[in-house]
Structure formats: C-alpha cells, structure tokens
N, C-alpha and C positions, 0 to 999 in steps of 0.2 A: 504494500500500500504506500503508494506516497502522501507523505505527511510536510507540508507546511503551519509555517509560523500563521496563526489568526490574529487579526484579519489579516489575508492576502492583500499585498500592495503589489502591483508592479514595478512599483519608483523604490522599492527600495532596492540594497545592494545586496549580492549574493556573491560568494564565492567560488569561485573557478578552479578546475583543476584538469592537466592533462597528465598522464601518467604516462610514459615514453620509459622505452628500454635501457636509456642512456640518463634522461634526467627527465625531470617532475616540473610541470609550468604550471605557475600558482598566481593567482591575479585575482582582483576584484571585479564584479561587471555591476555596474551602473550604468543607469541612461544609454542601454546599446551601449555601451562603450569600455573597453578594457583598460584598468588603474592598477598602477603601481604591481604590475607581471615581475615576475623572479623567475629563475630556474635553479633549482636545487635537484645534488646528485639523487638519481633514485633508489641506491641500498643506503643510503642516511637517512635512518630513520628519526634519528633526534634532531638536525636540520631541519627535515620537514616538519616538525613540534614547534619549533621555535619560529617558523616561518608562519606556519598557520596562523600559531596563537596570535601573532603580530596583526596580521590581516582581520581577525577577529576584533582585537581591538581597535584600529583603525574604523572602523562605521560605527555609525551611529547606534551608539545606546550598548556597543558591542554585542550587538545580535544581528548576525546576517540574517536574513526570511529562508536563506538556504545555502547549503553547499554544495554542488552540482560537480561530478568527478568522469571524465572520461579516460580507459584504461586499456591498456595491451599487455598489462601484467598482473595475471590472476592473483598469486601471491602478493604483490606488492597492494595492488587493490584491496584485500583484504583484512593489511595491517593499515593500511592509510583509515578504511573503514575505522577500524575499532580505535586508532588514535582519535578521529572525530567525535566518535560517541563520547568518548572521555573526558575530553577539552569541553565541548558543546552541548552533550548530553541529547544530544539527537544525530539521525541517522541521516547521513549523506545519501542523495539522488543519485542516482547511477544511469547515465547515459546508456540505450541499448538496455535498459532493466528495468528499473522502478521509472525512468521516461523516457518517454519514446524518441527514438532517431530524429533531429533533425530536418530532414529530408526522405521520399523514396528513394528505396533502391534497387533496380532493377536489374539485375542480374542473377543469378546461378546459385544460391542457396547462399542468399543476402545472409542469413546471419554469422556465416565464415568473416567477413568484411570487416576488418579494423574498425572501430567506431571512430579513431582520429582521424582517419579516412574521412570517414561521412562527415564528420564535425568541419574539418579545413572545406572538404567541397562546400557547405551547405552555409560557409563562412565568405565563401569566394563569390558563390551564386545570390548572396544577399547585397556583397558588393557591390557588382557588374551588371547584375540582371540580363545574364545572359549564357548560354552557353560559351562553356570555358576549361581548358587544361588547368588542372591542379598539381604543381608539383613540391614535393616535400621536402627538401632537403636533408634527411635525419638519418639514423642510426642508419635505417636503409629508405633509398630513396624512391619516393611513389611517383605516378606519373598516371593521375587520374582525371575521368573525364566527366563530366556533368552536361546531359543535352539541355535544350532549349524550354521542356520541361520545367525545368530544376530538379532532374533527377539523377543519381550516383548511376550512371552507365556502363562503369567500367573503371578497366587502368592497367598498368605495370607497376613491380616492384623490382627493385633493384639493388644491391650490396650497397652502402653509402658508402664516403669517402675511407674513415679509418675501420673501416669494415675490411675492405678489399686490400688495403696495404697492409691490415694485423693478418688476413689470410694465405700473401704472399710469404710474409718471413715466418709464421708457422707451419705452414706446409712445406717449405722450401729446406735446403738444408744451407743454403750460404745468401739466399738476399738478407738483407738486415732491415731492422725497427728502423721504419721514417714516418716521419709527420707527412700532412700533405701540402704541397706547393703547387706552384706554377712556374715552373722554371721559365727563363727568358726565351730559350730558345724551345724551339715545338719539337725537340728530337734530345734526347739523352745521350750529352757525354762522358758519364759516369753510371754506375750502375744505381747509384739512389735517385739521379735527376729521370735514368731511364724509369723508375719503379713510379716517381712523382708524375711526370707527363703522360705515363701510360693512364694512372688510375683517374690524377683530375681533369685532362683532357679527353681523357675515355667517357667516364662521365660524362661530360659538358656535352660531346659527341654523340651518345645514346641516348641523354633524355630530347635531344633537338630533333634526333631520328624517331625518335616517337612520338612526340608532337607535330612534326612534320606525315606520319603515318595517319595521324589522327585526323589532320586536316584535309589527306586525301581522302580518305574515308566519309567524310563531310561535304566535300566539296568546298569549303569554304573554311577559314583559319579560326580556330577556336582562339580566345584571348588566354593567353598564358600567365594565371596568378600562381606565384611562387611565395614558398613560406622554408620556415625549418633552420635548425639550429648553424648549419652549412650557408645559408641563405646567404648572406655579405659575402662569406668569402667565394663562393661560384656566382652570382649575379653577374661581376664585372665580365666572366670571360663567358655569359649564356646572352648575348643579344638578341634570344628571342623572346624573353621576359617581358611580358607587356605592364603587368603589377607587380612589384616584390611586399609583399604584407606582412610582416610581424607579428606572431602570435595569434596566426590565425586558426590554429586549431581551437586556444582557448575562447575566441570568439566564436567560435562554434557552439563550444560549451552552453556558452552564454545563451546564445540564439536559439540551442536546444529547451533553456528553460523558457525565455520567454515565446517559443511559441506555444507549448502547453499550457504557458497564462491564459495567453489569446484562443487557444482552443476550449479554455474553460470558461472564458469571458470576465476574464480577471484585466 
C-alpha cells in the first residue's frame, strides 16, 4: 500500500533517490525541480545516513510528504529501505512497486527493464516533448529510445567507461590498470594510450552508431538527451548530443511521484 503524509500537498518536497551500481543520487524534488543532488558511494552505508538525514532536515518542518527511491540493486534497496524506516519512521515509495513507472513501456517483458531506465526516459520525454535517444552514461552505458508516444520502446546496453578498461587488465595477463582518457592523438602510441582510445573513443563511436541506427529506423533523427555520471567527461568528444541533463534519472524519480499525485487528483 502506498502511504503518504495527510493531507497530500503537491507543493510540498519529497525526497529522491536513485540507486546505481556504482553510487547512490540523492536530491530533493520540489516544484518539478531537482535541489541540492549528491552522489554518494553505494556500499557506504553510513554516508548514505548522514546524507539523508541532512536532506530531511533541510525542508520544511523536516518532514518530506515522501521518499521516492529508484533501484538496480536489490540488496542495497533493501538496506537503504530499512535505514529510512529508522531515520523517518515511514516507509519509502519504491518506483516499479509500491508506484507505478513513470511512463509505458513497450516492449518484451517490460518488467526485466531497469526502472533508471524508465525514470531518465520519462525525464527526457517531459523535457523535449518529443521523441528522443536517451543515453546514460554510467557504470554501463544505455542507449534508449522513447517514441512519439512517450513510451520506453526500446534501447542498448553497453560496458561503460571503467567497466571495459577494469575488464581488459583483469582478463588480460600484461595490459595494466588505467583510468580513462582521450588521448590527443586518435591512435595509440603506447600500450595505455592504445587501451584509452580504444575504450573512450570506442564508446563515443558505438553509442553514435546506435543512434544513428535509431534514426534510420525512424526515418527521421531522434533528439539525443544525455545524462550519467560519465556525462562531462564524453559530451565534448559525442557531437551528437542535442541535451546533456544532469541528474536526470532523479528527475524521473520525481516525475514518477508526481504523476501519481495527478493520477489521484492531488
């Protein structure tokens, strides 16, 4: 059952959260709008205590009307849960559970689908009002499509940046641990500059071929909003980026609650 604060206000603030393999985005949503976002790593659990309780306090009267959590990590989801209960004494919304997605989605046994997924599309299509490429930048990279609808149609996934460079030098017996770069030149003169152009130019290379795949398929070029922790550093070398947006999955979050307001006529 979902349980809100009585009486229901819309105008008040609620708490956001996405829950990523890699780290945890934690924001306030007010007025449509995302306040004071953080990212904190996701096996820190006392981080995420201190961060919340913070955000708690920050609003008014320090009672959010709710906490709204979207998750790709069943265990970590279910300790972030029970810190909430503790701090707040009520139970956090669960995107994809106790409220409903977002947006539709149409394809192939919709409830497999990342719910960050759905969240950033249904964030990008509130944007733009229109169909659109949603690319993610993160632990691993998405590369999802929303039609004209406003509905989750589709996508790709992809290894993200230090995804694919911790998979070289562990499977490998002599490339070595590198960061990811963009080397000046588009070709490797060493073997770490080769491992760097391979993977972030590789990248940049295959999410463009998939949007580009996307648009033949349409006939017509989907606008390409970009999100995800990666976001800055590939923007400058992905000139097909039409939007780069900031924490758009937690604005999803958000847009998942209020439109359950509005579907209950709150």
């Amino acid at each position: 059952m979902i349980r809100f604060r009585d009486p229901i206000d819309p105008n008040d603030s609620v708490i956001v959260i996405d829950i990523g393999n890699t780290s945890i985005g934690l924001a306030t949503w007010h007025a449509e709008s995302i306040r004071t976002p953080l990212s904190i790593p996701t096996r820190d659990a006392e981080a995420f205590a201190r961060a919340y309780a913070a955000h708690v306090e920050s609003v008014p009267r320090a009672k959010p009307a709710a906490t709204v959590i979207a998750s790709v990590v069943p265990a970590v989801l279910q300790r972030v849960r029970e810190q909430i209960a503790d701090l707040v004494s009520r139970e956090a919304l669960v995107v994809g559970d106790s409220l409903p997605l977002p947006m539709d989605v149409t394809v192939e046994n919709p409830d497999t689908v990342g719910v960050d997924r759905v969240c950033a599309a249904a964030a990008a299509f509130e944007r733009i009002q229109t169909s659109c490429t949603v690319v993610d930048f993160g632990t691993a990279v998405t590369v999802d499509l929303v039609d004209a609808d406003g509905a989750f149609a589709g996508g790709a996934i992809l290894p993200g940046l230090k995804l694919q460079l911790r998979a070289l030098h562990e499977f490998t017996a002599a490339l070595p641990e590198v960061e990811p770069c963009f080397p000046n030149r588009p070709f490797g003169r060493n073997t770490v500059e080769a491992m760097q152009t391979g993977v972030c130019r590789g990248l940049a290379g295959a999410v463009r071929a998939l949007v580009e795949a996307y648009a033949t398929s349409l006939n017509r070029w989907p606008q390409v909003v970009a999100t995800g922790g990666d976001l800055e550093f590939m923007a400058a070398h992905c000139d097909f980026i039409d939007t780069p947006v900031r924490h758009l999955t937690l604005r999803g979050v958000g847009l998942a609650y209020s439109h359950h307001l509005t579907s209950k006529g709150a």
